[in-house]
C-alpha positions as CSV (number, residue, x, y, z in Angstrom):
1,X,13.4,-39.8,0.4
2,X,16.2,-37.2,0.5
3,X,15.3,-33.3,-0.2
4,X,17.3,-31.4,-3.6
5,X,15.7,-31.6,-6.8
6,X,15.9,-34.2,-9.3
7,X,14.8,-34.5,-13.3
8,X,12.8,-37.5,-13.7
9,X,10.8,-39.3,-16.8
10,X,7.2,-40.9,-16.7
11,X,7.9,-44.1,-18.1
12,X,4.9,-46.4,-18.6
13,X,5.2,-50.1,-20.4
14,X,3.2,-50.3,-23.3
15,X,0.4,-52.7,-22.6
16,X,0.5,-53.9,-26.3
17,X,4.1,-54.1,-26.3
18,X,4.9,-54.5,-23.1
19,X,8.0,-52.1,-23.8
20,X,8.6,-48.9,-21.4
21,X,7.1,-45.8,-23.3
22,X,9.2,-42.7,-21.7
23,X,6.8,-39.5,-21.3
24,X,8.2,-35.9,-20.9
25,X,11.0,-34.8,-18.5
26,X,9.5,-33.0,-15.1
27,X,11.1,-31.3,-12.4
28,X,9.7,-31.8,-8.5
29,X,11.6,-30.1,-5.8
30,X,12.3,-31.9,-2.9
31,X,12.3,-34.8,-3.7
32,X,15.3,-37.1,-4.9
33,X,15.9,-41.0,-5.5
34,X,18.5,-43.1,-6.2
35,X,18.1,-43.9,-9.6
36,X,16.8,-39.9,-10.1
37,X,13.1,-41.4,-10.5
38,X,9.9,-41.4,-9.1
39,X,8.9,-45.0,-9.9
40,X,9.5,-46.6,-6.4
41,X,7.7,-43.2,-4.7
42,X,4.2,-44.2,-3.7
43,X,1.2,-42.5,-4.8
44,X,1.4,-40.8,-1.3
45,X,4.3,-39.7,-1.9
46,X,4.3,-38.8,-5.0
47,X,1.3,-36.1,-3.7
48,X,3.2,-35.3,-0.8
49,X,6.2,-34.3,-3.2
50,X,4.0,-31.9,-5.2
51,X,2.0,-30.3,-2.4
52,X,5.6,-29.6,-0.5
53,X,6.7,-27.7,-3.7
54,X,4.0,-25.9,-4.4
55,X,3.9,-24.6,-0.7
56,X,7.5,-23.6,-1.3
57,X,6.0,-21.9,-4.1
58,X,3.8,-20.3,-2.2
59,X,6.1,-19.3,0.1
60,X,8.6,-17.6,-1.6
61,X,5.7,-15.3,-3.0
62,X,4.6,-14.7,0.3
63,X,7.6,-13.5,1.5
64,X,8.1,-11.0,-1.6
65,X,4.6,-10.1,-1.6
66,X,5.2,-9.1,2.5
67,X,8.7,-7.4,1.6
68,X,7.1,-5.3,-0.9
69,X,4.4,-4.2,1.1
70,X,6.8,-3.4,3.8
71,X,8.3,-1.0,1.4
72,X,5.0,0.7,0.6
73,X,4.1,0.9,4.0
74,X,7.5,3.0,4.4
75,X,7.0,5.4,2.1
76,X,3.6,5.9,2.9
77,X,5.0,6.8,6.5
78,X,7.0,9.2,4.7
79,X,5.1,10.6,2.6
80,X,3.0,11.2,5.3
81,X,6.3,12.8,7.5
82,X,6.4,15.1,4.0
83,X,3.2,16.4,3.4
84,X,2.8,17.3,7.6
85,X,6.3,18.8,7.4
86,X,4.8,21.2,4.5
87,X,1.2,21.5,6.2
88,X,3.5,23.1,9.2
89,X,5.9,25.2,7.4
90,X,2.9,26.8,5.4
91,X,0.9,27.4,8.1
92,X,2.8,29.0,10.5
93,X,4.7,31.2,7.8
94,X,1.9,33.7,6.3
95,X,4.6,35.6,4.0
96,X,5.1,33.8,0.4
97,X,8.2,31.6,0.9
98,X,10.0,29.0,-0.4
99,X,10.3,25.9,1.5
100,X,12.9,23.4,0.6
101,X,11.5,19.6,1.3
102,X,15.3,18.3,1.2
103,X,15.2,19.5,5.0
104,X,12.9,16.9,5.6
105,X,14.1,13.8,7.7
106,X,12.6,10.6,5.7
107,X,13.2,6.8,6.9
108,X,13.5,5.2,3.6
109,X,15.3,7.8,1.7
110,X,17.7,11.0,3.3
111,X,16.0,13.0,0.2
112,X,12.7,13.6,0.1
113,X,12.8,15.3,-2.7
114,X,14.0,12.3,-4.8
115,X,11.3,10.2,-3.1
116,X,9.0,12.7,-4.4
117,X,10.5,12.6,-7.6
118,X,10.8,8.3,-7.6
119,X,6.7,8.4,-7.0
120,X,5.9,11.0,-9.8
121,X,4.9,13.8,-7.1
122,X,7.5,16.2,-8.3
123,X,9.5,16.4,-11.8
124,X,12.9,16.2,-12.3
125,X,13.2,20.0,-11.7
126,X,10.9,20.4,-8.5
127,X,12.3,20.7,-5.1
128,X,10.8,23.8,-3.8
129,X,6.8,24.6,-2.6
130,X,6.2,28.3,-3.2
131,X,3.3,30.1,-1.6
132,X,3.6,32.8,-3.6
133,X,2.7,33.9,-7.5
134,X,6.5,34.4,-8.0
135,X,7.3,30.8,-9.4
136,X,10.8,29.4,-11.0
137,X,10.8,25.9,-12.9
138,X,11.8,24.3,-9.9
139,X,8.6,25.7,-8.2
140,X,5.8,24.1,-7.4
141,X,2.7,25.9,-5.9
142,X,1.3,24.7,-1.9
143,X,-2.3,23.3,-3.2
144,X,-0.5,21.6,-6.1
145,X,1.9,19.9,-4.2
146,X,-0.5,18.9,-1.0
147,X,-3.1,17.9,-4.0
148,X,-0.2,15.4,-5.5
149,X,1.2,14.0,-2.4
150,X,-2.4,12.7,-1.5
151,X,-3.8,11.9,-4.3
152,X,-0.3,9.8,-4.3
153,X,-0.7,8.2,-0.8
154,X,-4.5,7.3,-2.1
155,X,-2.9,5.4,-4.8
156,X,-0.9,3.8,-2.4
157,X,-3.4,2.7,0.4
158,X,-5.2,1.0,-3.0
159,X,-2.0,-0.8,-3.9
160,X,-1.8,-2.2,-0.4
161,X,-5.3,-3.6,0.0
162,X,-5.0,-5.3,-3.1
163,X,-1.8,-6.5,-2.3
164,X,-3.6,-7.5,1.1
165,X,-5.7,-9.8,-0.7
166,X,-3.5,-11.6,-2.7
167,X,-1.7,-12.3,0.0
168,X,-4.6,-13.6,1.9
169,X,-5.5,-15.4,-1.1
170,X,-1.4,-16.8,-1.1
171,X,-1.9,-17.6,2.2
172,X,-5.0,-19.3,2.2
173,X,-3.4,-22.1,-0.8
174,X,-0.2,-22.7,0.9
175,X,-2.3,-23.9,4.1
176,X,-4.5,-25.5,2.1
177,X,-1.2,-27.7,0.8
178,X,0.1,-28.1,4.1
179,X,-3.6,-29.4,4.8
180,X,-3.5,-32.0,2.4
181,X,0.2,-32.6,3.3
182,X,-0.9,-33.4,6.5
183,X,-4.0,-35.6,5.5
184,X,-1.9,-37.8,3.4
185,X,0.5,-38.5,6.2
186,X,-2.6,-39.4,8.7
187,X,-3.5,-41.5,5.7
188,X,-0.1,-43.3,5.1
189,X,0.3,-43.7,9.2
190,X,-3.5,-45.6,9.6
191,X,-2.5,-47.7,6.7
192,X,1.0,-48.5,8.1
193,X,-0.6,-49.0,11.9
194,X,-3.3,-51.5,10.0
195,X,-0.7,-53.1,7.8
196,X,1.5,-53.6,11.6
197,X,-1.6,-55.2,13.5
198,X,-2.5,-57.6,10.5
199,X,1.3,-59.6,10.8
């Protein structure tokens, strides 16, 4: 048994006939014979070959699952480098301002403002928080903005504990294939050992 991935038929003989009846064309990956079939695979095998791809499967959603929690995680850190950048500006300026939230230093992005923008806190005009009633389109008032950037990261912690789930969940069937992986070979070695001591 050789590892790529091979096209195969179902062929069955006709018990009336006794003629090969040829089913639909499958895929299984990981598994590869000589004559491109499964026919000589035993039932074992056969099992084994499924479970292996579905774990494969399982984890290549895995790893995009992780990856794209990663990326949440990384602009929750800077939203949360934002919104304390802001908090501090604010507070320790008590004359109406205009505070520019380019100058803040992100990790994922070197504009906040367009991170802002990407995650629907700001519009394409915004870039400014004004604490002040003197207010140009590219103004957005203090409350407003702190309102939006949390109500944001809320959104966000929501997305990652459902996304922690599913990956639980993800995680929980590609051992469960591995499991049965593993069972089957236990099977296939007592039944080889028995098959040795018989001769």
């Amino acid at each position: 048994m050789a590892f790529g991935t091979v096209e195969f038929d179902l062929s069955m003989v006709s018990p009336e006939t006794g003629e090969f009846l040829t089913a639909r064309t499958y895929t299984v990956a990981g598994v590869t014979n000589a004559d491109g079939s499964l026919r000589t695979l035993s039932i074992g095998q056969l099992v084994m070959a499924i479970c292996l791809q579905r774990a494969a499967e399982l984890e290549t959603s895995i790893i995009a699952l992780m990856e794209e929690m990663n990326s949440t995680s990384a602009k929750l850190e800077d939203m949360t480098k934002i919104e304390q950048a802001v908090i501090d500006d604010f507070t320790s300026n008590a004359n109406g301002h205009a505070y520019n939230v380019n100058n803040v230093s992100v990790s994922s992005s070197t504009n906040a403002a367009k991170l802002l923008r990407d995650l629907g806190v700001l519009n394409s005009t915004q870039t400014y928080v004004r604490n002040d009633s003197i207010l140009s389109n590219a103004d957005i008032m203090y409350d407003d903005f702190i309102t939006k950037i949390e109500a944001k990261m809320d959104e966000m912690n929501s997305f990652s504990q459902q996304k922690m789930i599913e990956l639980q969940s993800l995680t929980n069937k590609r051992d469960q294939s591995y499991d049965m992986i593993s069972n089957i070979l236990k099977s296939l070695n007592t039944t080889m050992t028995g098959n040795v001591n018989n001769m």
